[in-house]
N, C-alpha and C positions, 0 to 999 in steps of 0.2 A: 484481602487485597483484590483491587479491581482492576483486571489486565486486559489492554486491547492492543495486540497487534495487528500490524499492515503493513501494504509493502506499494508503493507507485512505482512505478514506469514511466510515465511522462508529467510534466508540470501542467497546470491548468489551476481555474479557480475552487476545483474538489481539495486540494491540497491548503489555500487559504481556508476555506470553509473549515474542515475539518479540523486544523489548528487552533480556531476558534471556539470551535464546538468542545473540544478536549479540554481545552482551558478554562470554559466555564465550568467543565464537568469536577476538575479538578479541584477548583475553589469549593464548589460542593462540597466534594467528599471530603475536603479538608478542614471545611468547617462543620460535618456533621461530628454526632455526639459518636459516632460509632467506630469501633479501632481499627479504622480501614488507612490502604493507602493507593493511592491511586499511581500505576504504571502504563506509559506510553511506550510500545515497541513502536516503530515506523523504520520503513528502512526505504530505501530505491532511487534510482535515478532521476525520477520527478523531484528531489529537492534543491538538486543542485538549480534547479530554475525559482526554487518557492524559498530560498534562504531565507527571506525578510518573516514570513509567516513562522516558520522553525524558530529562529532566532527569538522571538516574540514568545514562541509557547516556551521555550529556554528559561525565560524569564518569571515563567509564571506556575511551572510546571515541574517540582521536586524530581519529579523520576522520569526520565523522559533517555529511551537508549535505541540502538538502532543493531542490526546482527552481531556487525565487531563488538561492540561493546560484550554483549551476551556472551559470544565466546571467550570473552577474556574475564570471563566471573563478573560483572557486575550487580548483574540480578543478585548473584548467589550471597556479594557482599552485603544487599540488601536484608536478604533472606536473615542473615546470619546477624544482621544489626537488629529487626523486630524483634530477635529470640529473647 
């Protein structure tokens, strides 16, 4: 599994970028041969400015959580669905 968390602070064009960046990575890993799965933590106040960019990787992006989620077992449901 290939996991990359982050956390913003304030909105800006790092938050589109990197939504983009994630999204190709994802299609990657999703089409390689190998039994991977690709996870996006992001969490912060920079998105309530970057919604359209989120929304967008939402779309494209199977695993895609932010801290609430984590604490309320998301990952773990994940976890427990690979097994």
């Amino acid at each position: 599994m290939q996991q990359n968390p982050n956390y913003y602070g304030g909105g800006g064009s790092k938050l589109k970028a990197v939504a983009g960046e994630f999204t190709e990575l994802s299609q990657f890993v999703k089409t390689s041969k190998d039994n991977v799965e690709f996870v996006w933590v992001t969490d912060g106040q920079g998105w309530k400015f970057a919604r359209l960019p989120l929304a967008e990787a939402f779309g494209h992006i199977d695993n895609v959580f932010n801290l609430t989620m984590l604490k309320e077992g998301f990952l773990s449901d994940l976890f427990e669905k690979e097994i």
